[in-house]
C-alpha positions in Angstrom: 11.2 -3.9 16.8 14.2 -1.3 16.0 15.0 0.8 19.1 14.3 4.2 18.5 16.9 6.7 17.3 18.3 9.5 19.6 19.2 12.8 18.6 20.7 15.1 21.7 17.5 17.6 22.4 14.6 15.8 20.5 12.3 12.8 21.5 13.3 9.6 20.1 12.0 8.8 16.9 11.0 5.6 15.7 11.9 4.3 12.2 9.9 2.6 9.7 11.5 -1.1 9.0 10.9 -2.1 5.5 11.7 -5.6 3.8 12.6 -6.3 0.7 11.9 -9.1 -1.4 14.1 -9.7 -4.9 15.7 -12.5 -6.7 18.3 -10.3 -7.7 21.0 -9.9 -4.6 23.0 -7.0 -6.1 19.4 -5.3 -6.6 18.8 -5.5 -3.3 21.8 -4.4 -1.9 21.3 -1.5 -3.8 17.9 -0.7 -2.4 19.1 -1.5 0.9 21.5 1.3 0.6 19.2 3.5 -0.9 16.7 2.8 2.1 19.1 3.1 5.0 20.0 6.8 4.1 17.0 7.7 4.6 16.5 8.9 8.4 13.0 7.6 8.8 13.7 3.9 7.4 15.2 0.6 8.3 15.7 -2.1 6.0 15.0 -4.9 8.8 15.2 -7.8 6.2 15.2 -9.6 2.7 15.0 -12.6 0.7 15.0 -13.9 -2.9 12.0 -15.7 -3.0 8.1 -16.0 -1.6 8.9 -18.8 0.8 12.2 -17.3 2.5 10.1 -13.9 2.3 6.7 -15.4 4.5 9.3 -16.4 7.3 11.4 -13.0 7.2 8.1 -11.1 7.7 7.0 -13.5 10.4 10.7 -13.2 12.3 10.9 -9.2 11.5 7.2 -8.1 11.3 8.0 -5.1 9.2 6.1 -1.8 8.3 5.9 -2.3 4.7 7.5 -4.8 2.1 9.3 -4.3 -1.2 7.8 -7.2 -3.6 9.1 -7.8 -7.2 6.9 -9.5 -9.3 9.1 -11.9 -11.3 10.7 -14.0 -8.2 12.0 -17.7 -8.5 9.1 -20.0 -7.9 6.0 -18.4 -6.7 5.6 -15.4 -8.3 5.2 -11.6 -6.2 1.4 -12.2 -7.3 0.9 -15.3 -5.1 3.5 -13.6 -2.1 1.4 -10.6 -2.0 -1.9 -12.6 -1.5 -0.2 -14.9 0.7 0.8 -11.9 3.0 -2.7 -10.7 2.6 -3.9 -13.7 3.9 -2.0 -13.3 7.4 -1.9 -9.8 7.3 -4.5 -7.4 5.6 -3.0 -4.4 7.0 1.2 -5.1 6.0 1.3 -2.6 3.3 2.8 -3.9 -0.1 5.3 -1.8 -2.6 5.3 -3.6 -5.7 8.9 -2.9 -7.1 8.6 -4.0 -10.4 10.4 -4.2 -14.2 7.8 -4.5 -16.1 5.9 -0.7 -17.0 3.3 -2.5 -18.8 -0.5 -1.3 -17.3 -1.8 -4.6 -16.2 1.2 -5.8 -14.5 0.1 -2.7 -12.2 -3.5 -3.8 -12.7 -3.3 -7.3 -11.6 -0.6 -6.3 -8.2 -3.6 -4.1 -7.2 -6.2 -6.4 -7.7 -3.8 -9.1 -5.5 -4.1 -6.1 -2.7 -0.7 -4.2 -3.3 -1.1 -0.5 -2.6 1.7 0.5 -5.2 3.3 -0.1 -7.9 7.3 1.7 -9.1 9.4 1.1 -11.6 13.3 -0.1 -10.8 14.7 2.8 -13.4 12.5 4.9 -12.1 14.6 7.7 -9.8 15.7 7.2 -6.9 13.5 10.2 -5.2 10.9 8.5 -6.8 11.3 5.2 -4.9 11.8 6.8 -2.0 8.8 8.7 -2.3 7.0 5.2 -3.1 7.9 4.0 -0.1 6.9 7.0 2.2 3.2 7.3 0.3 1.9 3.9 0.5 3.4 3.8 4.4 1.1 6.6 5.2 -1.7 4.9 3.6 -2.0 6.1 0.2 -1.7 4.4 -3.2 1.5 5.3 -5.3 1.4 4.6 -8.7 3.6 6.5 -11.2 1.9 9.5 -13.0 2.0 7.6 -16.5 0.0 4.9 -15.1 -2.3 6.3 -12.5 -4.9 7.5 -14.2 -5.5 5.2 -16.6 -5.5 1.9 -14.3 -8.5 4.2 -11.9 -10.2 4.6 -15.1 -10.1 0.7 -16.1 -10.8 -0.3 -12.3 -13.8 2.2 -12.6 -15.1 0.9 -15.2 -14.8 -2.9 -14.0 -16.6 -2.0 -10.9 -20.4 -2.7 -10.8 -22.4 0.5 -11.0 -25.5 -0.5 -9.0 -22.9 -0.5 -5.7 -22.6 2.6 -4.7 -26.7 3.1 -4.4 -27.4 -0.3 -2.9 -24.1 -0.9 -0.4 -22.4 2.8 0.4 -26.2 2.7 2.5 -24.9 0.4 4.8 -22.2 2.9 6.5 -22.6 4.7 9.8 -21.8 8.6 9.3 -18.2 8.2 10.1 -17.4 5.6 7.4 -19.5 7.1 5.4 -16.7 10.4 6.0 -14.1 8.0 6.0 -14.8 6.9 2.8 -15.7 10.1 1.1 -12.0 11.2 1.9 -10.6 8.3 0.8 -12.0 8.8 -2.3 -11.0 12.4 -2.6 -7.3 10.5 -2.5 -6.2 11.3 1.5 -4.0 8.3 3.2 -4.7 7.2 6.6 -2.4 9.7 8.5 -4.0 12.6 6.4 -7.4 11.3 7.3 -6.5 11.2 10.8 -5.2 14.3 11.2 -8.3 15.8 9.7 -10.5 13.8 11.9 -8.6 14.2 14.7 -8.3 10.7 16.0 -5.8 7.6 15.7 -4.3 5.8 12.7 -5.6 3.0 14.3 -8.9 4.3 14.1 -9.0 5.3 10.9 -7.7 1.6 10.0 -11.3 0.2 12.0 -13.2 2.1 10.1 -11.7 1.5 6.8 -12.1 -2.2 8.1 -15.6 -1.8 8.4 -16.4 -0.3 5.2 -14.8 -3.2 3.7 -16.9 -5.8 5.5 -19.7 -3.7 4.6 -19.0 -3.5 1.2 -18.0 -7.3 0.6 -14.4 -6.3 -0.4 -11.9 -8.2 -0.1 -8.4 -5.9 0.5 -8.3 -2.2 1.5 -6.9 -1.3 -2.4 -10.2 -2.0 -3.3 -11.9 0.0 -0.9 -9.9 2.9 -1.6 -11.0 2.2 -5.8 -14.6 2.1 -4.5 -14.2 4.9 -2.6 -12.5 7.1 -5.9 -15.3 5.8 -8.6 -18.0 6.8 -5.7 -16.5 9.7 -5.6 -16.0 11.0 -8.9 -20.0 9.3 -9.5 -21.5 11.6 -6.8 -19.4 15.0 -7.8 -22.0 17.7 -8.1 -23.0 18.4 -11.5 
């Protein structure tokens, strides 16, 4: 792990290390420039395809990875469930060319908790990057809310009566506020306990609920929601 940086006066503070994975090198020198101004972020890695990429996060063990979808070989599809299967809680920033809605559909469904366009700003990126390290999902506002809508309506209605049952109180709460959109750290600042925590419980709910990555717990959670809204 990166040592913490020092600033004369103030605790150390501990930077987020990101990796980046791209075909293009010239894009990802860009974004690793981008990143590295940013005081809270380390790019601790990259690599051009899915195989160099699996090794780089095993060597680096980052906080969140960059994946572009079209890569040379396997595409950022099979990476992202290929991370998921070592990994379930590496978050995954799909960093993408294509602005067509199921390219945004299908990363989520592989478990990616975002989804930005490269000519999208750069604050925008950033911001990307920020959102889906504290837990929550980042898609762009043209897309958001019509892939929740078409992942509503793809998930079975008969769940939330015959499975959200199954929670304790606290998932039951944990859910509830994942649903009303909070990230982890928001949700454990409300609670008042760890982001580890927070992470069990969302854990549980998933086991619980037969799901198989904690995208789709959070899409569960936001058509439960929106089905149990008062009136």
């Amino acid at each position: 792990m990166a040592e913490p940086t020092k600033t004369p006066g103030t605790l150390p503070t501990k930077k987020s290390r990101v990796f980046i994975v791209d075909d293009h090198t010239m894009f990802r020198e860009g974004l690793r420039k981008l990143l590295h101004r940013e005081p809270g972020l380390t790019v601790c890695g990259d690599a051009a395809d899915a195989d160099e990429a699996m090794r780089g996060i095993r060597q680096t063990k980052p906080d969140i990875v960059l994946v572009d979808i079209s890569l040379t070989g396997a595409s950022g599809f099979d990476l992202i469930k290929s991370i998921r299967s070592e990994d379930e809680e590496l978050p995954v920033l799909v960093v993408s060319m294509h602005d067509e809605l199921h390219y945004a559909e299908r990363a989520l469904r592989a478990g990616a908790m975002g989804y930005v366009i490269k000519h999208e700003p750069a604050r925008n990126m950033k911001a990307a990057v920020y959102k889906v390290l504290g837990g929550d999902m980042y898609l762009s506002e043209k897309m958001s809310n019509s892939v929740i809508a078409r992942f509503a309506r793809g998930l079975p209605s008969d769940q939330p009566t015959a499975m959200i049952e199954q929670l304790s109180g606290r998932e039951l709460e944990v859910f509830r506020m994942l649903g009303q959109g909070k990230g982890v750290r928001q949700i454990a600042e409300e609670l008042e306990v760890t982001t580890p925590t927070v992470n069990t419980f969302r854990n549980r709910i998933k086991e619980k609920l037969g799901l198989k990555s904690s995208t789709e717990v959070m899409l569960h959670a936001i058509k439960w929601s929106g089905e149990t809204k008062p009136g």
